[in-house]
C-alpha positions as CSV (number, residue, x, y, z in Angstrom):
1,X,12.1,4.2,-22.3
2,X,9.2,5.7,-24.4
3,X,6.3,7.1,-22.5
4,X,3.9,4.5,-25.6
5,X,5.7,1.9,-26.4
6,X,8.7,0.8,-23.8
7,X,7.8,-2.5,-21.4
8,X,6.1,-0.8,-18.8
9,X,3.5,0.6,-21.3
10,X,2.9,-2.6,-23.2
11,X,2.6,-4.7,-19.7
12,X,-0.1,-1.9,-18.5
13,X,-2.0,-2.8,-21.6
14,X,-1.7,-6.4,-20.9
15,X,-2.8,-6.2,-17.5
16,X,-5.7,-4.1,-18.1
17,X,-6.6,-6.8,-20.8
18,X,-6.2,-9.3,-18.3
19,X,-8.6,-7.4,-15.8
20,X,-11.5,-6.9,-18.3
21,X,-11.3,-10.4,-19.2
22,X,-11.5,-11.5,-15.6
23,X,-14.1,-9.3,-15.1
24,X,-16.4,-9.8,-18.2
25,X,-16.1,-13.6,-16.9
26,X,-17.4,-12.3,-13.4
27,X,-20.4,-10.1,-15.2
28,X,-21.3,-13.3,-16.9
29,X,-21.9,-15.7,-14.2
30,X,-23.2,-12.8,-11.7
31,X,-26.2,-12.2,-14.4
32,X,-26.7,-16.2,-14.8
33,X,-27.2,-16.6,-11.5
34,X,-29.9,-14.0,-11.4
35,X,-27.6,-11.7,-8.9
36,X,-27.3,-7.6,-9.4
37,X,-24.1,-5.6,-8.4
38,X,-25.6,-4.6,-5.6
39,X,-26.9,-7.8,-4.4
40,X,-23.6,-9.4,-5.2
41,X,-21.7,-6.8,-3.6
42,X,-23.6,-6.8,0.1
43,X,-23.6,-10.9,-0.1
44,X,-19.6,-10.2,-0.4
45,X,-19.5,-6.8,2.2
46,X,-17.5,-5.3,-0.8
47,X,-20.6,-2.8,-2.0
48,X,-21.8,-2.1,-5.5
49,X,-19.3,0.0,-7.0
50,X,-16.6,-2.7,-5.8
51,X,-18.2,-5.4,-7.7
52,X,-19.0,-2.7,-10.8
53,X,-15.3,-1.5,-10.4
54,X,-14.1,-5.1,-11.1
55,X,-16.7,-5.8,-13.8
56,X,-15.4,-2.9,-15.7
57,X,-11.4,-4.1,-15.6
58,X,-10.8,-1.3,-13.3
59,X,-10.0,-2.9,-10.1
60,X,-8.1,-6.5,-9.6
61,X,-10.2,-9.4,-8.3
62,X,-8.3,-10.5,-5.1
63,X,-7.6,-14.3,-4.9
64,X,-9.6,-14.8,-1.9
65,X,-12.8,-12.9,-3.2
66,X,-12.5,-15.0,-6.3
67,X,-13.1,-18.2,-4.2
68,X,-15.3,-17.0,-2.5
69,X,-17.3,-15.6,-5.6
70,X,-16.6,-19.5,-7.7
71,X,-19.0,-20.7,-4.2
72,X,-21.5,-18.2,-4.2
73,X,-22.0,-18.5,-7.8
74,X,-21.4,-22.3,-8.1
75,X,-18.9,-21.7,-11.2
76,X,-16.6,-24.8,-10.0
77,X,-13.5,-22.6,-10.0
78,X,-13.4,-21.3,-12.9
79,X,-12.3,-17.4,-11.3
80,X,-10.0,-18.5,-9.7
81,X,-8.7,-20.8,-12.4
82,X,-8.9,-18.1,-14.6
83,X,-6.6,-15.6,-12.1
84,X,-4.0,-18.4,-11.5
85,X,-3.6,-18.4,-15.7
86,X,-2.8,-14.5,-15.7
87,X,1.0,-13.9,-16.6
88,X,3.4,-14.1,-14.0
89,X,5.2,-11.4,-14.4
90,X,2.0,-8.6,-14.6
91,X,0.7,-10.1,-10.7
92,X,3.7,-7.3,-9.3
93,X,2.3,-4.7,-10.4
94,X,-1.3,-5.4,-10.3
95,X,-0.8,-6.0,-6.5
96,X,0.8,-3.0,-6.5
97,X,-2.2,-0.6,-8.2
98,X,-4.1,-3.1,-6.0
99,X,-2.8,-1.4,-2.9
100,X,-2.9,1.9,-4.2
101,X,-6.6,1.7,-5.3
102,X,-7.0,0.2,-1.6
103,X,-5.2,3.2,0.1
104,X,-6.8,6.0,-1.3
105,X,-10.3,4.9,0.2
106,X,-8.7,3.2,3.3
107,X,-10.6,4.3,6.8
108,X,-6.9,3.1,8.8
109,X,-3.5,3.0,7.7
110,X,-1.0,1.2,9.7
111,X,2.8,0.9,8.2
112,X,6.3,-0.1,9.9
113,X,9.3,0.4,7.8
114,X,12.9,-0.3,9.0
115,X,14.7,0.8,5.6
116,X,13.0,4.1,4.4
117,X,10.5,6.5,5.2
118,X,6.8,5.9,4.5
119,X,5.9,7.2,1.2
120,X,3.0,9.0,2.6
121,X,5.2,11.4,5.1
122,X,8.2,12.0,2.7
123,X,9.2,15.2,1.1
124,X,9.5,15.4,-2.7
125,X,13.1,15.9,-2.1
126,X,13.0,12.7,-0.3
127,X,11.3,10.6,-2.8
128,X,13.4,11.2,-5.5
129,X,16.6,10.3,-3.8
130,X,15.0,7.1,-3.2
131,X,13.5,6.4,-6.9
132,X,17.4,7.6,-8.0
133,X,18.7,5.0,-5.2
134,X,17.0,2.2,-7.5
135,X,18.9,-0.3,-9.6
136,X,18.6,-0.7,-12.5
137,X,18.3,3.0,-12.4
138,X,15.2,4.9,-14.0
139,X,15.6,7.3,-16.3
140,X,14.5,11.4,-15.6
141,X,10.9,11.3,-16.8
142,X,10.4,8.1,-15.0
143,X,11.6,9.8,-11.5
144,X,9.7,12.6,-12.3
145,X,6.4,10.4,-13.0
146,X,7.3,8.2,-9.5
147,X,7.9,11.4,-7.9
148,X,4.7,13.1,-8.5
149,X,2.8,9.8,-8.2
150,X,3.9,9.6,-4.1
151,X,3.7,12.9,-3.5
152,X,-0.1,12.8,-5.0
153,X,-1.0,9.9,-2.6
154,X,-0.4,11.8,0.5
155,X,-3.7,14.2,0.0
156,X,-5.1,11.3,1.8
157,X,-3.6,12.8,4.6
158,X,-5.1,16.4,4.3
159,X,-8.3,15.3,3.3
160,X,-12.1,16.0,5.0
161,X,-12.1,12.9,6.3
162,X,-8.4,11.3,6.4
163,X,-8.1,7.8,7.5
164,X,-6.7,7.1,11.3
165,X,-2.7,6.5,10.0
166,X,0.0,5.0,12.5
167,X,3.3,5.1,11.5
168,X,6.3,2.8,13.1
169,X,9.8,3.8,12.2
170,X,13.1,2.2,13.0
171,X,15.3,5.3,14.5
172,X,18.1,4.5,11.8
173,X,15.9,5.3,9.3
174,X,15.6,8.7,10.6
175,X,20.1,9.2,11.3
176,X,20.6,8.0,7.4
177,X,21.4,11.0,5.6
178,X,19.6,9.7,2.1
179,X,19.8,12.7,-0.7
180,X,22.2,14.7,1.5
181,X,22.2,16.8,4.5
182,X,19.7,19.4,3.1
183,X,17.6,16.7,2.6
184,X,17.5,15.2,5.7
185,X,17.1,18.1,7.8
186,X,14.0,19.4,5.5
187,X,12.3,15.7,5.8
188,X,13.1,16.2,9.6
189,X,10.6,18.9,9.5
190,X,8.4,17.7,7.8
191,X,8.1,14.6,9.9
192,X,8.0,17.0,12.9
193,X,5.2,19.2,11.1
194,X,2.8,15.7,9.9
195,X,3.3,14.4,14.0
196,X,1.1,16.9,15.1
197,X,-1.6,16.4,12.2
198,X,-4.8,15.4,13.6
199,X,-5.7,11.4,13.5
200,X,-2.0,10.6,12.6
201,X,0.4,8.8,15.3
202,X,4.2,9.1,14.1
203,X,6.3,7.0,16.6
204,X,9.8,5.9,16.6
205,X,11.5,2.5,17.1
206,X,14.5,3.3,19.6
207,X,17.7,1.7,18.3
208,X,18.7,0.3,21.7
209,X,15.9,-1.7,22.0
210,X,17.9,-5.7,22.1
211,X,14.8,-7.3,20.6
212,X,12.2,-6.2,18.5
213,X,8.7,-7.5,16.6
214,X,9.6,-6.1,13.2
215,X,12.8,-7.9,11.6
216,X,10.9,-10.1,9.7
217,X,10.8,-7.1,7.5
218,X,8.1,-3.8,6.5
219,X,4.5,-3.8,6.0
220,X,1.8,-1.6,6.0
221,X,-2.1,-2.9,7.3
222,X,-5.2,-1.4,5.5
223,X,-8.9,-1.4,6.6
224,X,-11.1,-0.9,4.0
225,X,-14.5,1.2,4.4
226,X,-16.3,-2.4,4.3
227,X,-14.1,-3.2,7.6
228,X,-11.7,-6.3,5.0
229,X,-8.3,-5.9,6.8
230,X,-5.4,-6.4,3.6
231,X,-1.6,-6.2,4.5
232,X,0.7,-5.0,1.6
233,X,4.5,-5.8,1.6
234,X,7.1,-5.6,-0.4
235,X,10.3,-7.3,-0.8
236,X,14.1,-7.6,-2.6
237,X,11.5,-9.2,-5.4
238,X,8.3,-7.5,-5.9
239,X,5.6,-6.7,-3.9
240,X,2.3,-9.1,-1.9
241,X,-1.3,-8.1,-1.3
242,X,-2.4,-10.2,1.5
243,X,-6.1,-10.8,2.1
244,X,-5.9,-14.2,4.3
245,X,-7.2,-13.2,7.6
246,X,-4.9,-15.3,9.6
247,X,-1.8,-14.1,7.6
248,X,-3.5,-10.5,8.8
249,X,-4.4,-11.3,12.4
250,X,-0.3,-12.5,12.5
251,X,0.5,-9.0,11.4
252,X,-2.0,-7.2,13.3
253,X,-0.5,-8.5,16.0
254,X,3.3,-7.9,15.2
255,X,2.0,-4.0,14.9
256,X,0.5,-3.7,18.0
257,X,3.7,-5.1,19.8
258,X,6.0,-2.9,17.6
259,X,3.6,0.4,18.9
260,X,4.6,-0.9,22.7
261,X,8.3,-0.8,21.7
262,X,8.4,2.2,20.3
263,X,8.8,5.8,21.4
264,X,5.4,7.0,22.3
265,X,3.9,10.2,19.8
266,X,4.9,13.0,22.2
267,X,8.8,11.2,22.8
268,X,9.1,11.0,19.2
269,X,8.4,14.9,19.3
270,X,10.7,15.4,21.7
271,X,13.4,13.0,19.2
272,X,12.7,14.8,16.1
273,X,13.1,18.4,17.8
274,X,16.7,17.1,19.3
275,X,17.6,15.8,15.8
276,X,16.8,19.3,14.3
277,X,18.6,21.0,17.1
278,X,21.5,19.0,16.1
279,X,21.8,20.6,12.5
């Protein structure tokens, strides 16, 4: 696949197409009914350069803030209408840059995975075995782009300010010896090392546990700076952005029982450091 002119390329293009649209439509009826950005933005509790962002093409207008912008406006649906008549196939990955774009400026991170680690604590190592692990397989420049891509998104972690991040693990996930042995046991240290970062909680789902809040699948909660709580998951078939606030109380509340069935921070120390002593 070129790095110009293969599908991924020419379904970036039409996606940012499909943004700029969506948002020249939003400048348009903002300015006819006599609203800044800024105005705009604190009626919606998104903030100027949200509003600007999605003006510009640069960032997706979410579904719900679409409705709510078709009231506020009084433009009889026609957002929305217009985001329901973008291409199917370009709303997976749009969600997905979506989240991204939501992650990086997230104050809380919450995320429970039961097949592979989180992207933001694994090793490069780590992340390539699981990019290679994909089918249909991508080819070398593609890992290497994916690669560097998640390893980029965990300076979050290290930043000035990093966001309050709980992690929820199933204890498989941590026994599966993805990439190899030499893998494993240098992911085991780094999971060990980012437990004792400061506003980061690491904490392990025991195997024996006979029931558990999580089957239903993985997901990861985000609070944005403006206090909107979004859930992101992903599936066998793409990937969801979920803004509805009773789809995210539902979760919310599945996350909090998961963190009362797990391991507690300091046991999952003590599980990580009998894991390593096992190598």
């Amino acid at each position: 696949m070129g790095t110009t002119t293969g599908p991924r390329s020419r379904t970036a293009r039409r996606n940012a197409s499909a943004m700029r649209m969506v948002g020249a439509l939003l400048a348009v009826f903002r300015t006819a009914a006599g609203y800044t950005q800024q105005q705009l933005g604190d009626m919606l509790g998104l903030g100027e350069q949200t509003v600007a962002s999605i003006e510009q093409g640069r960032r997706r207008l979410m579904p719900d803030v679409a409705a709510r912008l078709d009231e506020l406006l009084d433009t009889k649906g026609a957002l929305s209408v217009a985001l329901s008549k973008m291409p199917e196939v370009d709303l997976v990955p749009l969600w997905a840059e979506e989240f991204l774009a939501r992650e990086r400026e997230a104050i809380a991170i919450s995320s429970y995975q039961n097949q592979v680690l989180p992207g933001l604590l694994q090793t490069d190592a780590y992340a390539e075995a699981v990019f290679r692990s994909r089918v249909p397989v991508y080819d070398e420049d593609e890992v290497a782009r994916l690669v560097a891509g998640r390893v980029e998104r965990q300076a979050i972690l290290h930043g000035k300010v990093p966001p309050i991040t709980s992690f929820v693990v199933w204890e498989p996930v941590v026994h599966a010896s993805l990439g190899g042995v030499t893998v494993r046991v240098e992911q085991l240290r780094h999971l060990r090392a980012c437990s004792e970062l400061p506003n980061l909680m690491l904490q392990i789902l025991p195997l024996e546990r006979t029931t558990h809040a999580g089957l239903n699948g993985p997901f990861v909660l985000l609070e944005t700076p403006e206090h909107q709580r979004l859930v992101y998951a992903e599936t066998q078939r793409g990937s969801q952005l979920i803004a509805d606030q009773d789809e995210v109380a539902i979760l919310n509340q599945k996350y909090a029982m998961l963190r009362s069935q797990a391991l507690t921070p300091e046991d999952t120390r003590d599980l990580l450091d009998r894991l390593l002593g096992e190598q």
